[in-house]
Every structure is written in C-alpha cells, then in structure tokens.
C-alpha positions as CSV (number, residue, x, y, z in Angstrom):
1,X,2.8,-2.0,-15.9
2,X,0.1,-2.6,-13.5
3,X,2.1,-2.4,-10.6
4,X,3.9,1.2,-11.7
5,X,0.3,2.4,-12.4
6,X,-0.8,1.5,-8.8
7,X,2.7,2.5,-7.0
8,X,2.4,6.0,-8.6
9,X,-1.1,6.3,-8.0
10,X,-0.7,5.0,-4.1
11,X,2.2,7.6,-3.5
12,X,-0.6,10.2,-4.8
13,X,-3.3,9.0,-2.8
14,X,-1.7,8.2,0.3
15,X,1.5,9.7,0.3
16,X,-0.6,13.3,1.4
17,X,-2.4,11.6,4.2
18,X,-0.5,13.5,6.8
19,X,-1.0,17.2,5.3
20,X,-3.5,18.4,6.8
21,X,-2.1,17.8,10.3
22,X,0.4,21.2,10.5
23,X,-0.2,23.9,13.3
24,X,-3.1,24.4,14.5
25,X,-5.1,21.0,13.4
26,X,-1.9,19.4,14.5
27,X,-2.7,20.7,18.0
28,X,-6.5,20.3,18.1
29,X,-6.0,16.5,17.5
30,X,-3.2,16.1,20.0
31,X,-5.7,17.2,22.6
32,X,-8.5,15.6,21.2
33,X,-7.3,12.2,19.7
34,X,-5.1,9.3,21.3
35,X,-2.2,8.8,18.7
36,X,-3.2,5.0,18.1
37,X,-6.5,6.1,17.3
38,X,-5.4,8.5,14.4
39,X,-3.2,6.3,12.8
40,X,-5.6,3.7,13.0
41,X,-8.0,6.0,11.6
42,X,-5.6,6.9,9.1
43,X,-4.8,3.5,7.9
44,X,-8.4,2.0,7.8
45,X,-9.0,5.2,5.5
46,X,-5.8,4.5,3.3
47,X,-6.9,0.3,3.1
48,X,-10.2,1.8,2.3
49,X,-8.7,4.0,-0.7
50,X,-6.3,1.5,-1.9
51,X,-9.0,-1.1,-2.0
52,X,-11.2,1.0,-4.3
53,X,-8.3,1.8,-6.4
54,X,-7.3,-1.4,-6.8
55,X,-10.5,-2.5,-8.2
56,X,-10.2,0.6,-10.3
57,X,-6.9,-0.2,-11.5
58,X,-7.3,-3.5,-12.2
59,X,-10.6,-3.3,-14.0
60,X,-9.4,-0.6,-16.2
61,X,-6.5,-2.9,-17.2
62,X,-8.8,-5.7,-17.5
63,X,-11.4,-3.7,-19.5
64,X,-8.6,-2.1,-21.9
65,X,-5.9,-4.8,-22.1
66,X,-8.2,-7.6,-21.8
67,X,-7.4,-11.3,-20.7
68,X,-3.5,-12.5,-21.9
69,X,-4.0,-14.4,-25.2
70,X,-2.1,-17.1,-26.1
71,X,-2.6,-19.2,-22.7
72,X,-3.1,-22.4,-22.2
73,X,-5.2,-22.5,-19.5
74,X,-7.4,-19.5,-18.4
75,X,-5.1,-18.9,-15.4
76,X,-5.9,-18.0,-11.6
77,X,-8.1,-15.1,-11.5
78,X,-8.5,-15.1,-8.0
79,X,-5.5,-15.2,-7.2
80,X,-4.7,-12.3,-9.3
81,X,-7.6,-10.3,-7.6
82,X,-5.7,-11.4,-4.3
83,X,-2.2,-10.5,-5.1
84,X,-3.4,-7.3,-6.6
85,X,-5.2,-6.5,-3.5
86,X,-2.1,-8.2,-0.8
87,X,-0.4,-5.8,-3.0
88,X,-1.9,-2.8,-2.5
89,X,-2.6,-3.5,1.2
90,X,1.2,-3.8,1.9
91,X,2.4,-1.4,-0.1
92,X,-0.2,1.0,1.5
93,X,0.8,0.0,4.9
94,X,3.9,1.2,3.9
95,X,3.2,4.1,2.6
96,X,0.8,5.5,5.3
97,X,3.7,4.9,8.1
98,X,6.4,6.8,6.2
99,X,4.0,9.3,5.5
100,X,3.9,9.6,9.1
101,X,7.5,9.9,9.5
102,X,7.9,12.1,6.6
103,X,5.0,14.7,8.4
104,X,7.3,15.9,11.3
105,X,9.3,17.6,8.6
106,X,8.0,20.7,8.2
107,X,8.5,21.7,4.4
108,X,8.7,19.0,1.9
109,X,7.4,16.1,3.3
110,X,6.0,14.9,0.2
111,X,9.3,14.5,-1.6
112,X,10.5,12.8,1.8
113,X,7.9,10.1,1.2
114,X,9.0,9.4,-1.6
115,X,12.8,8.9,-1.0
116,X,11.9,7.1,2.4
117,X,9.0,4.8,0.4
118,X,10.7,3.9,-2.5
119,X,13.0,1.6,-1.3
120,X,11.1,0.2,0.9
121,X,8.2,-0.2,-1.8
122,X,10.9,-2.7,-3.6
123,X,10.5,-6.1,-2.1
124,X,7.2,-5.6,-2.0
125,X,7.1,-4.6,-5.8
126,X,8.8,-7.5,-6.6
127,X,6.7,-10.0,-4.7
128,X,3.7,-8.3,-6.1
129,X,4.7,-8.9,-9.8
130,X,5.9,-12.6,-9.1
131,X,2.5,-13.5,-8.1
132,X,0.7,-11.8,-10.7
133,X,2.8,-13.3,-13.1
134,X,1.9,-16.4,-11.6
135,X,-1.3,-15.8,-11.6
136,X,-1.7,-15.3,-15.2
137,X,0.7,-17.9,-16.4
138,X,-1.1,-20.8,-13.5
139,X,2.1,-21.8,-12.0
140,X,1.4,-24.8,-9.8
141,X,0.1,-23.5,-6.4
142,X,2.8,-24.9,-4.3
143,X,5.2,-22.2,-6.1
144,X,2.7,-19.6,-5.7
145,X,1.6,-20.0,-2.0
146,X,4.6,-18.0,-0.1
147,X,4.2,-14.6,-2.5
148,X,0.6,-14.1,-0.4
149,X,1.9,-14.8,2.6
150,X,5.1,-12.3,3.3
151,X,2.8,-9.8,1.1
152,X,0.1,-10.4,3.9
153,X,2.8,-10.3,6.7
154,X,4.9,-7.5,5.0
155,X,1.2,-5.1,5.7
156,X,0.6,-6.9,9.1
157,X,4.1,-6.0,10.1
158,X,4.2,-2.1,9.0
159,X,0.9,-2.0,10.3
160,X,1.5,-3.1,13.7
161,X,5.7,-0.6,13.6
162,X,2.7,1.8,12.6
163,X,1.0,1.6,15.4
164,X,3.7,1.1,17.6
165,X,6.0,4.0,16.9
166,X,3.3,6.5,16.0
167,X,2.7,7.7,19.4
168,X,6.6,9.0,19.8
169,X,6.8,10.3,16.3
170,X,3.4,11.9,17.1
171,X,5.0,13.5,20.4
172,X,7.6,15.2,18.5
C-alpha cells in the first residue's frame, strides 16, 4: 500500500514537471538555458520533491498504521527509511525523463507519462516492496544487500540516459 500511495502521488508530482515548457517559455529557455542544465535543474527539483514526500508518506503511514505487531524482532528501520527513499529516488528518476519524452507531444502528454512510466515503474516497484518487506520482517542482511543496490543504480542509470538524451529530445 505504501508503494501505490507513493507511485500515484510521484506521477502527480512529477509527472507535470514538463508543462510549463510549451511555446513561448519553451523558446525563452532554449535561448537562455543549456539543455543539461534544465534537466538537471529539473531533476534536483523532482529528488527534492520526492524526498519530502517520502518523508511525508512514510510518516503518515507510520503515524496511522503504526509499527507491524506481531514481530519478533523490531526490524530494520533504517533500512526501511533507505529503501523507501532508493525508492522514490529511482522511481523519480524515472519519471522526470519520460516526462521529458512525453513533453514533445503537444496535447496529452500527461496521459503519455503515464503509459510510457508505468512499465517502466515495475521493476522498480517490485524491488522497492522486496526490501521493505525485508525491512520490516529483518531478513538477514546478506539477502537484503542487492535490493539497494540496482534501486540505487536503476536512478544513477536513468539519471545519467536523462542527461544524455535530453539535449536531442530538447532540440526537437
């Protein structure tokens, strides 16, 4: 549940990052900015956003839900805090580049972002549960270690196609 709550909420937050860039703010900025500056821009504001409502979301689940009864042990909270935020940054990573992609349509970009996210939000949704699960059930560490990892390298890696391919789609 916590992972729908912060999937919707990401595709609202970030999934209109581009919308304001049509016509003539469109042309302002490709005089004014370099392309890797705005989409670095854009995704340091998106990781800023997604940080801040991951702390949001998981505090109100937290706050409402409360700690899983019934375990053993008290769990990993950390490493929930980590996955949760791994999580987010990935998924927003995602997000913000087929945003992007989705912008250079001109009418109904917003339900492009969607169809292009979605299943490419998956993997990432699924590695984002196992470790939470994890997390709250302490697993041993040795089966938890590789969910952090490819959710850190997942972000790294759409960041850096981000920033790579912006400039053509940009151009276009």
């Amino acid at each position: 549940m916590l992972w729908l709550v912060h999937l919707f909420s990401g595709f609202t937050a970030i999934g209109r990052l581009f919308d304001r860039e049509r016509s003539n703010v469109r042309r302002y900025l490709q005089w004014t900015a370099s392309p890797l500056g705005l989409i670095l821009g854009k995704l340091f504001h998106a990781v800023l956003t997604t940080t801040a409502l991951t702390a949001v979301v998981l505090g109100a689940f937290l706050l409402f839900l409360g700690w899983p009864q019934g375990i053993e042990s008290p769990g990993k909270p950390g490493l929930l805090v980590l996955g949760a935020w791994l999580g987010g940054l990935s998924m927003t990573t995602t997000l913000v580049f087929v945003s992007a992609v989705a912008s250079q349509v001109r009418s109904g970009s917003g339900a492009l972002a969607a169809v292009l996210g979605l299943p490419l939000l998956l993997p990432q949704l699924i590695l984002a549960t196992r470790l939470t699960r994890g997390a709250l059930a302490d697993e041993p560490w040795t089966m938890l270690v590789e969910y952090p990892l490819f959710l850190g390298a997942l972000g790294a890696g759409t960041a850096t196609i981000a920033c790579i391919l912006f400039p053509y789609i940009w151009r276009a």
